[in-house]
C-alpha positions as CSV (number, residue, x, y, z in Angstrom):
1,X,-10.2,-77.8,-10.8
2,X,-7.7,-77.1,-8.2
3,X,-6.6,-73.8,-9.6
4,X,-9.9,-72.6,-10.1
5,X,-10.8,-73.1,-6.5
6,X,-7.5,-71.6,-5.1
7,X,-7.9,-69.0,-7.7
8,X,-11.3,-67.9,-6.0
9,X,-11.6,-69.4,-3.1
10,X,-15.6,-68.3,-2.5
11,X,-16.8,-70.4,-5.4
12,X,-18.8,-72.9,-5.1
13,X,-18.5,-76.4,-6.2
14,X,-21.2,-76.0,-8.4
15,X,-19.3,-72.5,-10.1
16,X,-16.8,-75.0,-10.2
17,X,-18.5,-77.7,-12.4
18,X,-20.5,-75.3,-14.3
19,X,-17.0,-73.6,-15.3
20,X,-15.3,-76.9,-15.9
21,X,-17.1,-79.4,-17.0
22,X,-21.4,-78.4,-17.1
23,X,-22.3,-82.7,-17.5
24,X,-20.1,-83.3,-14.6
25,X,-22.5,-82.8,-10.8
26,X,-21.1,-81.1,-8.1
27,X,-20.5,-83.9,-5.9
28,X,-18.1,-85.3,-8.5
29,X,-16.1,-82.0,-8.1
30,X,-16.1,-82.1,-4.3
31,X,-15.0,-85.7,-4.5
32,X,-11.9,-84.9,-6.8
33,X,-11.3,-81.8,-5.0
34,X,-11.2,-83.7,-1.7
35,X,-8.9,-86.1,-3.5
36,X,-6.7,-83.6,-4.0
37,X,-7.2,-82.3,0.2
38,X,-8.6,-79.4,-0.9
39,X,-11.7,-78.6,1.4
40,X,-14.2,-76.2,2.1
41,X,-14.4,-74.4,5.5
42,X,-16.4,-71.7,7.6
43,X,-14.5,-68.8,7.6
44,X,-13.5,-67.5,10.9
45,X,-16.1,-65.6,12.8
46,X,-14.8,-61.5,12.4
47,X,-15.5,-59.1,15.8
48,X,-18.1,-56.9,14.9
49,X,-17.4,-52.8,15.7
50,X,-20.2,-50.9,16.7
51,X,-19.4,-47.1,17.3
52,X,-20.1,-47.9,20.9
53,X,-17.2,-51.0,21.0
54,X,-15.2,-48.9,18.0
55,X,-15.1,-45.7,20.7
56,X,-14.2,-47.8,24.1
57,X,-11.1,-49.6,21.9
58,X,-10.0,-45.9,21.0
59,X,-10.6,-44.4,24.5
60,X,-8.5,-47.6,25.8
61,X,-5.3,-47.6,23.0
62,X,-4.9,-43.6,23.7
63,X,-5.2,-43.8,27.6
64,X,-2.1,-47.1,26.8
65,X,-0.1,-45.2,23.9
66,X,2.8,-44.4,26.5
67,X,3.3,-48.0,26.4
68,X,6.5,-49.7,25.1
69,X,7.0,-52.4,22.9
70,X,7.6,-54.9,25.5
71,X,4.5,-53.8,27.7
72,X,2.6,-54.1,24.9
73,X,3.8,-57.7,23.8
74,X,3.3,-58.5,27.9
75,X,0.2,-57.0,28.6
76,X,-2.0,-56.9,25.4
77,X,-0.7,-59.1,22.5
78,X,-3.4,-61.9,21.6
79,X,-2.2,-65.5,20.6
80,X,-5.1,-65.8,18.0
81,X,-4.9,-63.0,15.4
82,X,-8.2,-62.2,14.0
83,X,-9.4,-59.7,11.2
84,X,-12.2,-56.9,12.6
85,X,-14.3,-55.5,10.5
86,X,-17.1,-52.5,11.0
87,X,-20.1,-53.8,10.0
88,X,-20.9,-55.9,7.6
89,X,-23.5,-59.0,7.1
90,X,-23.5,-62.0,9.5
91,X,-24.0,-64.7,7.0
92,X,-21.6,-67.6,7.3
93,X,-18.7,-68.0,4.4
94,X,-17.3,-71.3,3.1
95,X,-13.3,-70.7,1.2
96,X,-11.8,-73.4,0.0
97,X,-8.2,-74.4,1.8
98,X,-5.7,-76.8,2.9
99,X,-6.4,-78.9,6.0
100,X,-3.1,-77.0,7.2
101,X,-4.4,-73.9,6.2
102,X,-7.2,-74.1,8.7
């Protein structure tokens, strides 16, 4: 069960059971899985680029590319490092992971 949720981690516990075992429910599965501290959680919210936002970050990194390396870890590095991507739905995702995975 484990392997098949790290494996793909956008099944669903009932992919999981059908896949597995089809007599067993769902619940069953999400019980051993949490056994195991295997969990399911939201994925992390993604910034969302508009040609508007994706043409002010461009105007802003080529008015800053004299920058050095350390202005750039000073000035502009984030502590959270996130994923953008251009468009794209806005319904929320459930992965399976580790509680220190989180």
């Amino acid at each position: 069960m484990v392997e098949k949720a790290l494996k793909n981690y956008h099944t669903s516990y009932q992919d999981i059971a059908k896949k597995i075992a089809p007599d067993v429910s769902d619940k069953t599965i999400k019980r051993r899985l949490s056994g195991k501290n295997l969990k399911k959680c939201v994925v992390q919210e993604r910034v969302h680029l508009d040609k508007a936002l994706a043409q002010k970050r461009l105007k802003w990194a080529f008015a800053h590319r004299h920058w050095t390396k350390n202005m750039w870890r000073r000035k502009a590095m984030c502590g959270d490092e996130i994923t953008i991507e251009k468009g794209g739905g806005r319904r929320r995702k459930w992965i399976f992971r580790y509680p220190e995975e989180k």
